[in-house]
Structure formats: structure tokens, C-alpha cells
N, C-alpha and C positions, 0 to 999 in steps of 0.2 A: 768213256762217255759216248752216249750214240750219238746222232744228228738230229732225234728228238729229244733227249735229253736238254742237248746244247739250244732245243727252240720252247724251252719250258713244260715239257710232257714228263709225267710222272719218272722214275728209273724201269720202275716194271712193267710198264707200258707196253704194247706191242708196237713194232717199227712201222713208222706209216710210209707209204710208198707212195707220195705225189709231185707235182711242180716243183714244189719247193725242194725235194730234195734232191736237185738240177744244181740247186748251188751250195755253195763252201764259202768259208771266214773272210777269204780270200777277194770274193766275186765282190764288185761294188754294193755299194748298203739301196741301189735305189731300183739293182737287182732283183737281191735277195728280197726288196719289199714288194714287187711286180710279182714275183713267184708266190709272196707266202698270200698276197692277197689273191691270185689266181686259184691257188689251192684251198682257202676259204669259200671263196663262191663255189670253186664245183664242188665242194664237200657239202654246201647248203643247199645247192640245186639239186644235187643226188639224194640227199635226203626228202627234201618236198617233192621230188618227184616218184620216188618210192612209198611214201605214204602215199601220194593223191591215187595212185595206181592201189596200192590196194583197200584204201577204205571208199574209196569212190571210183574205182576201175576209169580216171583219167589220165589221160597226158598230160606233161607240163603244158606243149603248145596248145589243146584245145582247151585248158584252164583259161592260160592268157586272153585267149581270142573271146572266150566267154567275158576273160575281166574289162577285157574293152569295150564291148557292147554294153557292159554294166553301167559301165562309164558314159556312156553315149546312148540313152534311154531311145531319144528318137531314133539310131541304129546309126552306121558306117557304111560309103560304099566298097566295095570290095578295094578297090585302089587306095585307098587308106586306112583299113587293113591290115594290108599288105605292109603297106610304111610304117607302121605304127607296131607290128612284132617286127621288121625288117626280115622277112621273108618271102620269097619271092611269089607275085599272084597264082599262081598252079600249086603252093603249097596252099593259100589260103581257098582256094576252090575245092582242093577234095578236102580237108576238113571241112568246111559248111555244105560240104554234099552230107558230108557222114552227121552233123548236125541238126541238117532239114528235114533227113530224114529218119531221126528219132526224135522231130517236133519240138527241139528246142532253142532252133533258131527260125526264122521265116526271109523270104526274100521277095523284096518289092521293087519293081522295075518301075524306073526312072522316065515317067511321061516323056521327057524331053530326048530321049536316046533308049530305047531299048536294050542297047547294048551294055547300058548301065545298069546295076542294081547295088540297092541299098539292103544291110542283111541289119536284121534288131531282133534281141532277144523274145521267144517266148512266154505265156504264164510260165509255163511249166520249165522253160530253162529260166527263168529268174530263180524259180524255187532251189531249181539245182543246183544253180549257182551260188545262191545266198548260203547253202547247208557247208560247200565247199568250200567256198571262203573266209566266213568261221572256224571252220576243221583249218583251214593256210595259218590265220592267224595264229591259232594260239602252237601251230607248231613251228610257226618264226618266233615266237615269243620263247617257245622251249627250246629252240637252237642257240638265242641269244642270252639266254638265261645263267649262261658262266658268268658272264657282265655284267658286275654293277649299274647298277642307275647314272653314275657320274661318269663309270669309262663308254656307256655306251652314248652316252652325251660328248664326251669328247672325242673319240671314232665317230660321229659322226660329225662332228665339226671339223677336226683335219680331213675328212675325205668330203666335204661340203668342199676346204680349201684345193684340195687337190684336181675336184671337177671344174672349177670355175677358173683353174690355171689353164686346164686341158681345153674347154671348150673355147676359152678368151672370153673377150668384150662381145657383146653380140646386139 
């Protein structure tokens, strides 16, 4: 029996080669579930980031940095941002260079500091975005679609329980 076999994959399946298969029967169980859930997200991320590239020639991070401005109508300054994908400000600078200047973001300098600027979506990147975000959804929908209605209610409830060990009291 292979090592997907033994993680619930068909017999005639092809062998997958990810995180997960770092561990054995052997390895602690709280291991093998760090691994099997590291190899889920980058299998779901490789996915959305494969489609948004090709049905919409995007990146996952200029997705994101759109879906935060979406989120923040009046717009972000650059330094939150920044915090807000956790990636450092000279990654979020030349993406909104490469943004401004296909007019779907805009950047307005902060009366009070020049040095500051606040970036907010355009018409035209709302549009973009709204088409794209549509297209995310309903292909999170079809990643998660092995799931029932109840398991994805309960996955989401023990990993509810598992973030709020992680982060603590706050």
C-alpha cells in the first residue's frame, strides 16, 4: 500500500510528492497534521494561483493587494499595506507602481507628510477586481467541493479551535 493510499487516495491514484510525504506512522500525529495541512494550503494556493494567471493574467499577490483596497473603499497607506499581506514596503511599491500604471489603482499624498501616500482602487480596477473575485470564489468553492456541508462545518470549527489556541487571549 503506498503513502497515499494509507492518507485516503484512491489505489490507482498517482503518488503525490508533497510536505506530507516528510512523514511516516511513526512521526507524532500533531506532525503528520502540520504537514498534511501545509500540503493542503499549498495545493489550494497553487491552484488559485494557476487559474487567476491564466483566466485573468494575475498574481496571487497583486490579487490580494487589490482584495484589500476592496476592502478599504476610502484606500490604505502604503505602510498598512504592507502589514496587512506581511510583505515588506519595496514589495508593495513596485506592485502599485505596476498598478498605477495600468490605472487601476491611484495614489494620493497625505496633506500632512508628503512622504505619506494613501493608494484606493480605481473605476476601472473595481471592475477588475469584482470580475476576479467571482472567478476566486467559485474556484474555492470547486477546491472544496469533496466536502460535504457538515465536514466543511466541522474543519472549520476545529481549525476555528486550533487558531484561537495559537494566537491566545488577546
Amino acid at each position: 500500500m503506498s503513502r497515499d493510499e494509507e492518507n485516503g487516495a484512491p489505489p490507482d491514484a498517482p503518488e503525490t510528492i508533497d510536505h506530507e510525504t516528510r512523514a511516516t506512522e511513526t512521526d507524532h500525529a500533531a506532525l503528520r497534521l502540520w504537514l498534511r495541512l501545509l500540503a493542503c494550503t499549498n495545493t489550494i494556493e497553487a491552484g488559485l494561483r494557476t487559474r487567476l494567471r491564466e483566466a485573468h493574467d494575475c498574481t496571487l499577490p497583486r490579487f490580494d493587494l487589490l482584495a484589500q483596497l476592496h476592502r478599504h473603499p476610502k484606500g490604505l497607506k502604503m505602510r498598512e499595506l504592507s502589514r496587512r499581506l506581511m510583505v515588506t514596503g519595496g514589495n508593495v511599491t513596485g506592485l502599485t507602481d505596476k498598478l498605477v500604471a495600468e490605472g487601476l489603482v491611484e495614489r494620493h499624498a497625505d496633506p500632512g507628510d508628503r512622504r505619506v501616500f494613501t493608494i484606493q482602487l480605481t473605476a476601472k480596477g473595481k471592475r477588475q477586481f469584482q470580475k476576479m473575485a467571482q472567478a476566486h470564489e467559485l474556484w474555492v468553492v470547486e477546491l472544496f467541493s469533496g466536502l460535504d456541508p457538515q465536514d466543511k462545518a466541522q474543519l472549520f470549527e476545529l481549525l476555528g479551535k486550533l487558531k484561537s489556541h495559537l494566537v491566545g487571549p488577546r
